[in-house]
C-alpha positions in Angstrom: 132.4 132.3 78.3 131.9 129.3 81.1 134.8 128.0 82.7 135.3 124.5 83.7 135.2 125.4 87.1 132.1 127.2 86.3 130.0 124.5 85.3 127.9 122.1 87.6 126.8 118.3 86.6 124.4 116.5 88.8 121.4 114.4 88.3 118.0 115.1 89.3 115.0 113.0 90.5 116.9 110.0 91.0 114.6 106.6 91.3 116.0 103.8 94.6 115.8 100.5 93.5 117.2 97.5 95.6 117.6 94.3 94.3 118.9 91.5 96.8 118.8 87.4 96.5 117.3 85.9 99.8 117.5 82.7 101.1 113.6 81.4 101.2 112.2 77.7 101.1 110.7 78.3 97.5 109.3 74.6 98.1 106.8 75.5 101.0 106.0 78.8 99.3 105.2 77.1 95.9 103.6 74.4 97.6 101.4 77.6 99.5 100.3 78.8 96.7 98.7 76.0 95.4 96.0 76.0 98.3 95.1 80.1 97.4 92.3 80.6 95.0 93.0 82.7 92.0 91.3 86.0 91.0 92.2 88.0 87.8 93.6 91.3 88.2 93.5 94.6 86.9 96.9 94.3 85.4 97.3 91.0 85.1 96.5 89.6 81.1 95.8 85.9 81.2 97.4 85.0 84.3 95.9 85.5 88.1 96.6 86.7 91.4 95.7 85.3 95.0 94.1 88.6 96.3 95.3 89.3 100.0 96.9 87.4 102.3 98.5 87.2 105.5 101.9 87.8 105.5 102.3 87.6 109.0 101.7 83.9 109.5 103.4 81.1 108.1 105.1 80.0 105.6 105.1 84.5 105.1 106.8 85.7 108.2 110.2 85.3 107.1 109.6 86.6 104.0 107.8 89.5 105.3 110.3 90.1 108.1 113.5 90.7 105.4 110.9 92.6 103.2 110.1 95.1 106.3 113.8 95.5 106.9 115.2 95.9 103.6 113.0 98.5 102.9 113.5 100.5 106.4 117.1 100.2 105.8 117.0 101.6 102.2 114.1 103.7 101.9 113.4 106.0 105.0 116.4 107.9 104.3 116.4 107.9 100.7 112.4 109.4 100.7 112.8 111.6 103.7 110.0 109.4 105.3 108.8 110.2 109.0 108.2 107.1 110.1 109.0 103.3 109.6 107.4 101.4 106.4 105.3 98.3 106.8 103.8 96.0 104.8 99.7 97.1 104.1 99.6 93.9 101.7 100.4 91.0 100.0 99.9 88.5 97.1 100.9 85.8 95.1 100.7 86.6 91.0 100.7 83.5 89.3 101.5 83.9 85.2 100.9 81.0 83.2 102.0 80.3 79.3 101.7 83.9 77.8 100.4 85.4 80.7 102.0 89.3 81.5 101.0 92.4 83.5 100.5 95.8 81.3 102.1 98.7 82.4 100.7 100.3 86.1 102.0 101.7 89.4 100.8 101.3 92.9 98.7 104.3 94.3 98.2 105.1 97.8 101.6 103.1 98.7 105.0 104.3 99.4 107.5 101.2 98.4 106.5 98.2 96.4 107.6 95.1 94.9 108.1 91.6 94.4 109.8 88.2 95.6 110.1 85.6 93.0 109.1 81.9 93.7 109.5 80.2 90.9 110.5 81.6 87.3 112.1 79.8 84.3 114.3 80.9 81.4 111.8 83.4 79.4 109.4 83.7 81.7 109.0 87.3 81.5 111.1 90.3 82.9 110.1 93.1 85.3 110.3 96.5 83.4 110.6 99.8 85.0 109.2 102.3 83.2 110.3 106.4 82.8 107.5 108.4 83.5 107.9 110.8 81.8 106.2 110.4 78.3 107.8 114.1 77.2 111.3 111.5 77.1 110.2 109.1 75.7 109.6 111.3 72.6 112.5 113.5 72.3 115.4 111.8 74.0 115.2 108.4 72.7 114.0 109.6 69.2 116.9 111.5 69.0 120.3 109.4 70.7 122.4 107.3 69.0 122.7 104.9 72.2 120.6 104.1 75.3 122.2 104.7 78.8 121.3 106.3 82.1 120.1 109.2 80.5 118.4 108.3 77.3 116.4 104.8 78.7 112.8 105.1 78.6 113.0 101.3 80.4 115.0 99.1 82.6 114.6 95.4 82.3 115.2 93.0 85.2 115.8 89.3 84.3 113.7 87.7 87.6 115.4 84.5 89.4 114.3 82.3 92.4 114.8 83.5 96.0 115.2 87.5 94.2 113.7 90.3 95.9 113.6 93.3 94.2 111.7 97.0 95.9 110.8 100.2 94.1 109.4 103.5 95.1 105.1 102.6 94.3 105.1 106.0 92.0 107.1 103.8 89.6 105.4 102.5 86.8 106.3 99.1 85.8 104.7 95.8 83.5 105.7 92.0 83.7 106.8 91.0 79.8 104.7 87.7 78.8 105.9 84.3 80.0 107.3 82.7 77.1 108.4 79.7 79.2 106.3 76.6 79.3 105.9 77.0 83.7 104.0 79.3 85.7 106.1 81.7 87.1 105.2 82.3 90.2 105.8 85.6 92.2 105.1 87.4 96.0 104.1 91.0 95.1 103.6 93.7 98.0 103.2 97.7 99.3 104.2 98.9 102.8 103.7 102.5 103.7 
């Protein structure tokens, strides 16, 4: 028989996220991304994306700057990393009327995420996705109420000036913009 004192709770393979509100000048970065040329991507479904550009001049640097430091601060100790992150890339993702990203991760990278510019009410949430697929069909299948423990998701409402990071292993999709506005959003990797 186990005694109370016996017994030992913890949890395992816990996933960092941060999520912080910045202070940017959405104007000049809205305004910026209206002089990039759009490519489609990968994951992108009816919307575009920017391809690369250079975060370390303007209207960027700031933004890049709090992106380098909020991720040093959180994520060096948290993933046991030997060195200091930096950011490898960046671009903007520009989702029109509809527009969402299917489900993907970010290979190759250590910490991703995204900055958004300009979003509306319904213009589609950031959702984290469990990887393990083993969960999704026992656990949930079987629970009579979603928490912690039982999610196979987590959805984040975006708003202006939010800055949100993630471990790259995660695997995450954009939900279609239902608003009538682009959204408009910075996405990035450092390593």
């Amino acid at each position: 028989m186990l005694t109370k004192n016996m017994t030992e709770k913890f949890l395992i393979f816990p996933t960092p996220l941060i999520k912080v509100k910045l202070n940017e000048d959405l104007n000049e970065l809205k305004e910026f991304s209206k002089t990039l040329s759009a490519k489609v991507n990968l994951s992108n479904v009816g919307g575009k994306n920017s391809g690369q550009v250079d975060f370390k001049k303007k209207p960027l640097i700031s933004l890049s700057d709090k992106i380098t430091k909020i991720a040093n601060d959180n994520f060096v100790e948290d993933l046991a990393l030997d060195r200091n992150l930096n950011i490898e890339n960046m671009w903007f993702n520009i989702n029109g009327h509809k527009a969402y990203n299917t489900e993907h991760l970010h290979m190759h990278f250590l910490v991703s995420g995204v900055f958004y510019v300009d979003v509306q009410k319904n213009s589609g949430d950031l959702i984290l996705h469990r990887n393990s697929w083993a969960h999704c069909f026992t656990v949930t299948d079987n629970s009579k109420s979603y928490n912690l423990f039982t999610s196979s998701t987590k959805s984040i409402t975006p708003e202006n000036n939010m800055l949100i990071l993630f471990p790259s292993w995660l695997v995450h999709s954009v939900n279609p913009n239902l608003s009538n506005e682009k959204r408009i959003s910075i996405a990035f990797d450092l390593r």
